[in-house]
C-alpha positions in Angstrom: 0.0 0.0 0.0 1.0 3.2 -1.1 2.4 5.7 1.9 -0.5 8.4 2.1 -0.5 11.3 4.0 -2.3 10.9 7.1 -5.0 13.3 9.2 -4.7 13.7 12.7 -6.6 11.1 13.8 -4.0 8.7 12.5 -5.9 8.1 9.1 -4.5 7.7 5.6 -6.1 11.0 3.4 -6.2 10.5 -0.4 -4.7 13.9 -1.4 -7.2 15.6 -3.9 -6.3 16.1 -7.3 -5.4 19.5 -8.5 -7.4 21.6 -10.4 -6.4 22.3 -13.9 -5.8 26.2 -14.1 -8.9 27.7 -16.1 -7.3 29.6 -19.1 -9.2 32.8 -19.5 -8.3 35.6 -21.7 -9.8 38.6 -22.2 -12.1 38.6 -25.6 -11.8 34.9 -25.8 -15.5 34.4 -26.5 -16.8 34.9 -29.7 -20.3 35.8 -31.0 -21.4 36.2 -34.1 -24.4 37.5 -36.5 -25.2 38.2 -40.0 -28.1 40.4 -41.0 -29.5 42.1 -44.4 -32.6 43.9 -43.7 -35.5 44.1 -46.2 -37.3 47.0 -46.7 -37.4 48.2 -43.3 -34.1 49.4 -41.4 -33.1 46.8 -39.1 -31.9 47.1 -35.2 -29.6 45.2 -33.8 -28.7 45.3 -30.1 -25.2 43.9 -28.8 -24.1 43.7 -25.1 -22.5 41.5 -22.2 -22.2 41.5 -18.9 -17.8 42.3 -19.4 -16.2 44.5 -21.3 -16.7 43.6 -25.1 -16.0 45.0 -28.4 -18.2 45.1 -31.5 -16.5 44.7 -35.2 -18.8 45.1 -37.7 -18.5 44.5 -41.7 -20.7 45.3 -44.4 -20.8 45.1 -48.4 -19.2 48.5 -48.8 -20.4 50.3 -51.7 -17.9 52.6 -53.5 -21.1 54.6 -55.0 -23.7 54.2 -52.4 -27.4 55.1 -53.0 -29.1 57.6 -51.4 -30.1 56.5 -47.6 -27.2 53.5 -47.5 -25.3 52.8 -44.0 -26.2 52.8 -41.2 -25.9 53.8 -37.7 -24.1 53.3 -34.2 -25.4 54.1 -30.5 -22.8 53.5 -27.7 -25.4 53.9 -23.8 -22.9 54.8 -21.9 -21.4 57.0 -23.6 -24.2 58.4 -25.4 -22.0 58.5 -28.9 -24.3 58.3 -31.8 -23.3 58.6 -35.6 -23.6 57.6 -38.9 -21.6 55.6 -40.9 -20.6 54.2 -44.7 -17.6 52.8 -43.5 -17.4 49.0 -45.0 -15.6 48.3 -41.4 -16.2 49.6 -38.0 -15.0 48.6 -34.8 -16.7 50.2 -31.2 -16.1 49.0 -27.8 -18.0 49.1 -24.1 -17.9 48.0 -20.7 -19.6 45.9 -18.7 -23.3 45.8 -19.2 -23.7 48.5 -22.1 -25.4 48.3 -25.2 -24.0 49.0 -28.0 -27.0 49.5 -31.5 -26.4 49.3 -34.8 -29.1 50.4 -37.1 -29.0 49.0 -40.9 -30.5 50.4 -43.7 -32.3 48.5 -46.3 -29.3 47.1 -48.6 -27.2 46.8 -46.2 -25.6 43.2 -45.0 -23.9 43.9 -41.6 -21.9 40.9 -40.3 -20.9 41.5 -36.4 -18.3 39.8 -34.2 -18.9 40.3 -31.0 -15.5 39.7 -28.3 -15.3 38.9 -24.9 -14.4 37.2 -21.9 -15.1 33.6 -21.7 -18.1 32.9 -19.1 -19.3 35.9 -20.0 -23.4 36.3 -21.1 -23.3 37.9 -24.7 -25.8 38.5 -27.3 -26.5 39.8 -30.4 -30.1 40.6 -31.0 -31.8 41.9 -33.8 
């Protein structure tokens, strides 16, 4: 029999087995969402409960029609603005909410990154 350690009552203890180190980096978790809206501008919500950033893609149009883009709303810091930027990239803390308003004809693709554990979502 192996020589285990022993409590102080005179007992042999099985020494517990240690506990692999969880490996958690910041904007490990990934989310991500497509959307084309029809005819009506779309909404799209994205937030988590840590600090996340948003990267968002679209089919950039080198002469875009009237009313093409769309628009970004950061909560906490109250930034608003429009955009025809084929990329754009916006970040926030915990628990903001961060909206991105499509116009019809535009396909938006959004990454969402953050800390693995963390609740995320994309909602449109």
């Amino acid at each position: 029999m192996a020589n285990l350690p022993k409590n102080p009552g005179g007992n042999p203890v099985v020494p517990k087995r240690p506990q692999p180190a969880r490996n958690c980096q910041p904007f490990s978790q990934i989310v991500v969402s497509a959307f084309a809206p029809g005819t009506q501008p779309e909404t799209v919500r994205c937030t988590s409960n840590r600090a996340f950033l948003v990267y968002c893609s679209t089919n950039f149009s080198p002469t875009p029609p009237p009313g093409w883009g769309y628009s970004v709303n950061v909560k906490s810091t109250g930034f608003a603005g429009g955009s025809l930027a084929p990329t754009y990239i916006v970040g926030g803390p915990a628990n903001d909410v961060i909206t991105f308003i499509f116009s019809p004809g535009v396909t938006g693709f959004l990454t969402l990154q953050t800390e693995c554990g963390a609740k995320a979502s994309i909602s449109g």
